[in-house]
C-alpha positions as CSV (number, residue, x, y, z in Angstrom):
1,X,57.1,91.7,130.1
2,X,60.6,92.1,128.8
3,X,62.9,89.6,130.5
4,X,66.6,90.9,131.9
5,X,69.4,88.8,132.3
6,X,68.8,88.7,135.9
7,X,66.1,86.3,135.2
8,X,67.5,83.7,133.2
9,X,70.9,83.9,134.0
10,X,72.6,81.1,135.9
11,X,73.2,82.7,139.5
12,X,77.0,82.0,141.2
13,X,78.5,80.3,138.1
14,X,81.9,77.9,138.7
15,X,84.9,80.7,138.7
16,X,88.7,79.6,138.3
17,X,91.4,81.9,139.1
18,X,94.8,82.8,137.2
19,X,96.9,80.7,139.7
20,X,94.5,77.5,138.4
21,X,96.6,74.6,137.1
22,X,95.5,74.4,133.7
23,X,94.7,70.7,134.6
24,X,92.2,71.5,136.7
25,X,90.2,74.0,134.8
26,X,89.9,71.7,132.0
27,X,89.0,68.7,134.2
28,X,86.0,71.3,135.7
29,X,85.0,72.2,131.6
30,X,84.6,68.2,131.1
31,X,83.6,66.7,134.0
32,X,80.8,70.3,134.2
33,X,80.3,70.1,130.2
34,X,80.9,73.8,130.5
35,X,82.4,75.8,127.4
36,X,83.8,78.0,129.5
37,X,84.4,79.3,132.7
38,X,84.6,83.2,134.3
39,X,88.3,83.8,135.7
40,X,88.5,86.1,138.9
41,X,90.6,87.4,141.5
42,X,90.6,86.8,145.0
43,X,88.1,89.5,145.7
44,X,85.9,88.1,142.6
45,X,86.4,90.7,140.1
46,X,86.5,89.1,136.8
47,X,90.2,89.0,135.0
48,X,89.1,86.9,132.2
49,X,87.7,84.6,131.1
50,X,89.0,81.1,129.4
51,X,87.0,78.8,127.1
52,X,87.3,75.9,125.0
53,X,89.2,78.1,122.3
54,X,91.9,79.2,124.6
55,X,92.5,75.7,125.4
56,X,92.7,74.4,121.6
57,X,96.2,76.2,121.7
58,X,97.3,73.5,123.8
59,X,96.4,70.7,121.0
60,X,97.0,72.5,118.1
61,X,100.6,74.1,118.5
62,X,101.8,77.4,116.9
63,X,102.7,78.1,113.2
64,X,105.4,80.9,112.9
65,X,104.2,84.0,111.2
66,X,105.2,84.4,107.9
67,X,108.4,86.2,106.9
68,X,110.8,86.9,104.3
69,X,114.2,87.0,104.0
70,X,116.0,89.9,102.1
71,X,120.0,90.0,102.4
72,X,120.0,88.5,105.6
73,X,117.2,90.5,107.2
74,X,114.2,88.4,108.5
75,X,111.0,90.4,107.5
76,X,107.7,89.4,108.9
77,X,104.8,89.5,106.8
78,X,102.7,89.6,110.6
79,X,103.4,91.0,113.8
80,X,105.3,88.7,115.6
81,X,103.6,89.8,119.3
82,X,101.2,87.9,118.3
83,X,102.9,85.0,117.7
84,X,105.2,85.3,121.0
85,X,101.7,85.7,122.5
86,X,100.2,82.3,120.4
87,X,103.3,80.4,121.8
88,X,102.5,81.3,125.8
89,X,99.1,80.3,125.1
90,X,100.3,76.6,123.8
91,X,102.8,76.0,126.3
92,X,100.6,77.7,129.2
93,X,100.3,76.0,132.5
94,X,97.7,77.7,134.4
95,X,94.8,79.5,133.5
96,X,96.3,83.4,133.9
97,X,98.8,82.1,130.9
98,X,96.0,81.3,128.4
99,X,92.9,83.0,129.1
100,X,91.2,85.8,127.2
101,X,91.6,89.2,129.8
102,X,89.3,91.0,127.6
103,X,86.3,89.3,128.5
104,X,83.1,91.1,127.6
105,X,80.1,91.2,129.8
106,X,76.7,92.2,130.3
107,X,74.7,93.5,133.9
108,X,72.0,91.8,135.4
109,X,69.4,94.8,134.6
110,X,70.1,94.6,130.9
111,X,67.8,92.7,128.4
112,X,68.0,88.9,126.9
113,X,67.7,90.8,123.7
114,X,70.5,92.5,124.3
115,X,72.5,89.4,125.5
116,X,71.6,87.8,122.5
117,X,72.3,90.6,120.1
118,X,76.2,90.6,121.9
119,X,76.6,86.8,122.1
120,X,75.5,86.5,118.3
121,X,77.9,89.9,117.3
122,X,80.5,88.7,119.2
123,X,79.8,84.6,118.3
124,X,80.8,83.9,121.6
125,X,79.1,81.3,123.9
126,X,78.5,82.5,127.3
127,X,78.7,86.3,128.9
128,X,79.7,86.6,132.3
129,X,77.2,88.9,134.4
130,X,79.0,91.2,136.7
131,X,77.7,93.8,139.1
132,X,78.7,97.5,139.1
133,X,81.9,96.7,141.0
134,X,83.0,94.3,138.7
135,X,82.2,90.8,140.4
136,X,81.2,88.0,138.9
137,X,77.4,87.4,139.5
138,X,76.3,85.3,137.1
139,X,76.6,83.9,133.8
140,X,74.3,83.8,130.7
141,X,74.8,81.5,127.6
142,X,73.0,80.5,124.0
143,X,71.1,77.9,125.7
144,X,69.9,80.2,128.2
145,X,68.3,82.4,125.9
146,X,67.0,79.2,124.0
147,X,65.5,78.5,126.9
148,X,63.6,81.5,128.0
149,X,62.5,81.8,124.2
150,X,60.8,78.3,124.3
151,X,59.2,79.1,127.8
152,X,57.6,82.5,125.7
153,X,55.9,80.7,123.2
């Protein structure tokens, strides 16, 4: 029998919002050992989603892009967006400043292989599981499908 998310996923997972004090979402990611956590609105629609990577922005600081000068004229070698995006990230204080809002996800009908195949395409750790309105339902990670592959053999 081919196993869907729904069955190995972790039901009702920990959810932060964008208003969360940065603080607080990583004192839940330590004191939880969680990698991530799903972000949603007040109706539980997931926004986003912000993870251990998001946070290294806080450490790590932003390098300028590259540019170079000619007569005056500053020319960057990379878009700057990004950058003026890198530096909200590192000086973020809640979790709507510095979390990814493209979050991909999976349903709870769709297949551990095809979890897998998007957590190991993606090399992301966990996929939020939302229902067809959007909400937040569950969320399946790389030790979930460990799991369910050691209960198979």
């Amino acid at each position: 029998m081919n196993k869907t998310v729904a069955d190995i996923m972790t039901p009702s997972p920990i959810t932060v919002n964008p208003d969360t004090p940065l603080k607080e979402a990583i004192t839940i990611l330590a004191e939880k050992k969680l990698s991530g956590l799903p972000v949603v609105d007040k109706n539980n629609k997931l926004v986003g989603v912000i993870s251990e990577t998001d946070l290294m922005w806080q450490e790590t600081g932003v390098e300028p892009p590259p540019y170079i000068m000619i007569l005056d004229s500053v020319i960057y070698l990379q878009n700057p967006n990004r950058y003026e995006k890198e530096i909200h990230k590192a000086l973020g204080q809640t979790v709507g400043e510095v979390m990814t809002n493209k979050a991909i996800t999976i349903k709870s009908d769709d297949s551990v292989k095809r979890a897998a195949q998007i957590l190991h395409e993606k090399k992301i750790g966990r996929l939020p599981v939302v229902d067809g309105n959007g909400n937040v339902v569950g969320i399946v990670t790389q030790g979930d499908i460990i799991q369910a592959m050691a209960l198979d053999n």
